[in-house]
C-alpha positions as a Markdown table, in Angstrom:
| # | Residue | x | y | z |
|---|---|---|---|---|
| 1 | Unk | -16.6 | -39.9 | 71.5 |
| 2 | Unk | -13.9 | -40.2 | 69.0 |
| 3 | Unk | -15.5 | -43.9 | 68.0 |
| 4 | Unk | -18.8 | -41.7 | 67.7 |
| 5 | Unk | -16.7 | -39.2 | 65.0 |
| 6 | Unk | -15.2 | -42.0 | 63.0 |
| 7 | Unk | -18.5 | -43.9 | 62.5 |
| 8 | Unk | -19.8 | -40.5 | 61.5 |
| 9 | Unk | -17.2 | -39.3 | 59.5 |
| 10 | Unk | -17.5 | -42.9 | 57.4 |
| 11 | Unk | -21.2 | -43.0 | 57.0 |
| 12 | Unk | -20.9 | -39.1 | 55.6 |
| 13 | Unk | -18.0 | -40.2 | 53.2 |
| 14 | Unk | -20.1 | -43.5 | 52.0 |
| 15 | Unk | -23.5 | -41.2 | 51.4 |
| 16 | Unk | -20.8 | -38.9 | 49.5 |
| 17 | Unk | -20.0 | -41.5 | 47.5 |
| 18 | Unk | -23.4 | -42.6 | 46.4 |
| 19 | Unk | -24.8 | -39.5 | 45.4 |
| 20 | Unk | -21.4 | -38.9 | 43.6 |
| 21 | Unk | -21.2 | -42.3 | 41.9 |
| 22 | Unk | -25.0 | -41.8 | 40.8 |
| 23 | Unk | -24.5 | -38.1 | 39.3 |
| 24 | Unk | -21.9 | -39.7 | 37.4 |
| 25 | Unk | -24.0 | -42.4 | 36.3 |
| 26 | Unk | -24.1 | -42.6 | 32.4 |
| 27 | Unk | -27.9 | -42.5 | 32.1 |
| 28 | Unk | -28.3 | -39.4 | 34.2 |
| 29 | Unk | -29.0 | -36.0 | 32.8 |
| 30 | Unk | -31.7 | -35.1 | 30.2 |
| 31 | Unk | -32.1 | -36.7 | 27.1 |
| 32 | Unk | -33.7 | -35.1 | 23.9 |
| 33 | Unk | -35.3 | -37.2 | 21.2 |
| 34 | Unk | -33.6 | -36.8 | 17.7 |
| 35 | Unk | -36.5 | -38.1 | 15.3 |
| 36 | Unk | -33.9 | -38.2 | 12.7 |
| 37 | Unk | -32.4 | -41.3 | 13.8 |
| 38 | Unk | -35.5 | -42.7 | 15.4 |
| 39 | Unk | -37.5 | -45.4 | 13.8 |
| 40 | Unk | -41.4 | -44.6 | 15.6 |
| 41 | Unk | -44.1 | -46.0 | 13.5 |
| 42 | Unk | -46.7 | -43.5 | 12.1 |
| 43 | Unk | -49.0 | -43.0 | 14.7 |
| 44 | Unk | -46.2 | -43.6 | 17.5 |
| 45 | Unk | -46.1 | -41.8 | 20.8 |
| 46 | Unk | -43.1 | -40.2 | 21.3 |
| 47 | Unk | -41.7 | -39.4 | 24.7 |
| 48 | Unk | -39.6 | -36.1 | 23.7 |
| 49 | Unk | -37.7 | -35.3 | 26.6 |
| 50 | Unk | -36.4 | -37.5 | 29.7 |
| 51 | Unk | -35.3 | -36.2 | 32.8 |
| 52 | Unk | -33.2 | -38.6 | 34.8 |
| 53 | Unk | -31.6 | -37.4 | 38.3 |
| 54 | Unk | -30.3 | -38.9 | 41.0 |
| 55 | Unk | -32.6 | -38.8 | 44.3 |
| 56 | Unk | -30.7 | -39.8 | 47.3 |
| 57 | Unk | -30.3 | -43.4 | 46.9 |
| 58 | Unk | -32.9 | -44.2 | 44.1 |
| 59 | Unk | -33.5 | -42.4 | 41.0 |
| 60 | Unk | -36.3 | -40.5 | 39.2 |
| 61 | Unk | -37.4 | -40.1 | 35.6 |
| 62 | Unk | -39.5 | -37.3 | 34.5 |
| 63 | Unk | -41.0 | -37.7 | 30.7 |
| 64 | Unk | -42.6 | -35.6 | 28.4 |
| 65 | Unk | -43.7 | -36.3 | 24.9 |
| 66 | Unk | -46.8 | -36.9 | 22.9 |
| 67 | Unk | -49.0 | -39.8 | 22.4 |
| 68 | Unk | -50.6 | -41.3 | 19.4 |
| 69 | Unk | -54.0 | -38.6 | 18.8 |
| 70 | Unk | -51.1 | -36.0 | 19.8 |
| 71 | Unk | -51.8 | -34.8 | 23.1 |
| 72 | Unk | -49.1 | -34.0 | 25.3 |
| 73 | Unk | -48.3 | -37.2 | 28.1 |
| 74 | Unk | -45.9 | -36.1 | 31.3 |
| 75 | Unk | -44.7 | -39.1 | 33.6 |
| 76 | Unk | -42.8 | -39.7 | 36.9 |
| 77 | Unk | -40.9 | -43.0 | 37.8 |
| 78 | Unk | -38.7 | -43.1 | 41.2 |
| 79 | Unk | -36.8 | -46.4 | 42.0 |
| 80 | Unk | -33.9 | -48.1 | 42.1 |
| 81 | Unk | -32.3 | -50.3 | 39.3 |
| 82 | Unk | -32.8 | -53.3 | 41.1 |
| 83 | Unk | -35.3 | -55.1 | 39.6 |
| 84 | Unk | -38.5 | -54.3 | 41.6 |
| 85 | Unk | -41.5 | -52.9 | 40.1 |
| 86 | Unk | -42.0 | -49.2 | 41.4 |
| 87 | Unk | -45.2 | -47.3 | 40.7 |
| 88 | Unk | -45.1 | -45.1 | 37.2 |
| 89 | Unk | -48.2 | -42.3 | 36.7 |
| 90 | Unk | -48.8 | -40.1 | 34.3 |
| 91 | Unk | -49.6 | -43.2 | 31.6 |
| 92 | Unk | -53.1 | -45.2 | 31.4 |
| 93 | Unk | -51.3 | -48.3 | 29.6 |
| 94 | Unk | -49.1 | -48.7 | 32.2 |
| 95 | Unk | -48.6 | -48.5 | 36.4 |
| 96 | Unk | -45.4 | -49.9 | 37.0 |
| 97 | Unk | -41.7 | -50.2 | 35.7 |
| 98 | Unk | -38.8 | -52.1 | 36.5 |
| 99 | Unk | -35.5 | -51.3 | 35.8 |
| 100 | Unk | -32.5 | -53.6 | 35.5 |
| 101 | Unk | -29.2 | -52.8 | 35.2 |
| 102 | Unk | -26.8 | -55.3 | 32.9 |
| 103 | Unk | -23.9 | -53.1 | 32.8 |
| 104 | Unk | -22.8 | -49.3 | 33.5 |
| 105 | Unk | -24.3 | -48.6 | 29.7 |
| 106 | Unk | -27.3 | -51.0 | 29.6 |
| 107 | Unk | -30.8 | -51.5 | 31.6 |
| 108 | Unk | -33.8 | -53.6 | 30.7 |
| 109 | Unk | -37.2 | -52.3 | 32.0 |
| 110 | Unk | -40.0 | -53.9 | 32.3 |
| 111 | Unk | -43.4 | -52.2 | 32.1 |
| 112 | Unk | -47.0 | -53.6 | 33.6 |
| 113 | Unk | -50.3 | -52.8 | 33.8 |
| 114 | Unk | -52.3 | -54.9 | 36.7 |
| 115 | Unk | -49.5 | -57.3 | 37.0 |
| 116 | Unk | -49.3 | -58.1 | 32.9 |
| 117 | Unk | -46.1 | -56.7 | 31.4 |
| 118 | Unk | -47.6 | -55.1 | 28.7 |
| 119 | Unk | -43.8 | -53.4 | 27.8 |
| 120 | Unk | -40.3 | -54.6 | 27.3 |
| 121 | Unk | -37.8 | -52.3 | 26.8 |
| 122 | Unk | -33.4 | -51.7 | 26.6 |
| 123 | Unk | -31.8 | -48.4 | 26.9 |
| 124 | Unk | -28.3 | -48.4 | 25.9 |
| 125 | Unk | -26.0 | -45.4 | 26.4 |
| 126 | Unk | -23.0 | -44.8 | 23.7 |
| 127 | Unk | -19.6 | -45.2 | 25.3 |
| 128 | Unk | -18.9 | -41.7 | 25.1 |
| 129 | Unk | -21.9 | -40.8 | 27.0 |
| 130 | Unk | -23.7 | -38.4 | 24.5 |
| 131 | Unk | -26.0 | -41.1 | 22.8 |
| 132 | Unk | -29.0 | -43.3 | 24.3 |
| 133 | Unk | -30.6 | -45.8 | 22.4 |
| 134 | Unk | -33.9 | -47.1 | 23.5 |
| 135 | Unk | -35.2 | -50.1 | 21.7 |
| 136 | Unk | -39.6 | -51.0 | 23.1 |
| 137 | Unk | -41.8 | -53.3 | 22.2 |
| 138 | Unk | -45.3 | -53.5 | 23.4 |
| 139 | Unk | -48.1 | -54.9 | 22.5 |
| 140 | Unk | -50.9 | -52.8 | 20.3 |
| 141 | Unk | -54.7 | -52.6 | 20.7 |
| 142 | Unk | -54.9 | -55.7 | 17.9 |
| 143 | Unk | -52.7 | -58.2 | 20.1 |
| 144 | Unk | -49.9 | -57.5 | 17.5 |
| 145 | Unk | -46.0 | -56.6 | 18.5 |
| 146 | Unk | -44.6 | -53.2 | 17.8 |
| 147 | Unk | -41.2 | -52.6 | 18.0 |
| 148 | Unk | -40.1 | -49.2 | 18.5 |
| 149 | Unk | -35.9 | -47.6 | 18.2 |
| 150 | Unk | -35.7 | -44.1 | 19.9 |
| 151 | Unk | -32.5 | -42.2 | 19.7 |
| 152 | Unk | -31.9 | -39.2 | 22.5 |
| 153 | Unk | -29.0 | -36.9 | 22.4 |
| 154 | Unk | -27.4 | -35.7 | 25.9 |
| 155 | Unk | -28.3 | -32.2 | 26.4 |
């Protein structure tokens, strides 16, 4: 019985743990797009708000923004930063993403439609928490590379 209590008592305090080590994870929170310091070609889509929270033991991302034409885009992402593709909706470009952590302030996703990465991408969170720097490039419709800075602000 008491062996029982300890085991319990220690899988309740590691579980603890996680989700407090991932709500205190530098990427989490919501992150608003300041165009000011941005650099989005003319004709860019722009994902305006990102919604990251911590699920248990994996994470999800909620997006909204804008595409190209200017029609409003939503999409969901849940997964771990492990590497592994995990399945990303809400985009016709794209069906999965990988996230990668380097550090506590750095990740590298990668981005893939039918099995082709089609995006490659670093977000990179200030030291002080209140800045995220995402840098993308992707390929356009012509075969060409666009590169892509976005600048969010920690709401």
């Amino acid at each position: 019985m008491r062996t029982r209590r300890i085991a319990l008592a220690v899988v309740t305090l590691f579980v603890a743990g996680s989700v407090c080590f991932a709500a205190d994870d530098a990427f989490m929170g919501t992150w608003k797009l300041n165009e000011a310091k941005s650099k989005i070609p003319v004709g860019g889509d722009k994902i305006v708000t990102a919604v990251w929270v911590a699920a248990g033991d994996s994470v999800k991302v909620t997006t909204d923004g804008v595409d190209a034409s200017g029609q409003p885009t939503h999409g969901e992402w849940a997964g771990k930063f492990n590497g592994k593709e995990y399945p990303l909706t809400g985009y016709s470009d794209v069906d999965m993403r990988s996230y990668t952590r380097v550090n506590d302030h750095r990740l590298r996703i990668s981005e893939t439609k039918g099995g082709k990465v089609v995006v490659s991408a670093t977000i990179s969170v200030s030291a002080d928490g209140k800045t995220r720097t995402v840098v993308v490039t992707r390929t356009d419709a012509n075969g060409n590379k666009v590169t892509t800075t976005r600048v969010y602000d920690k709401q």
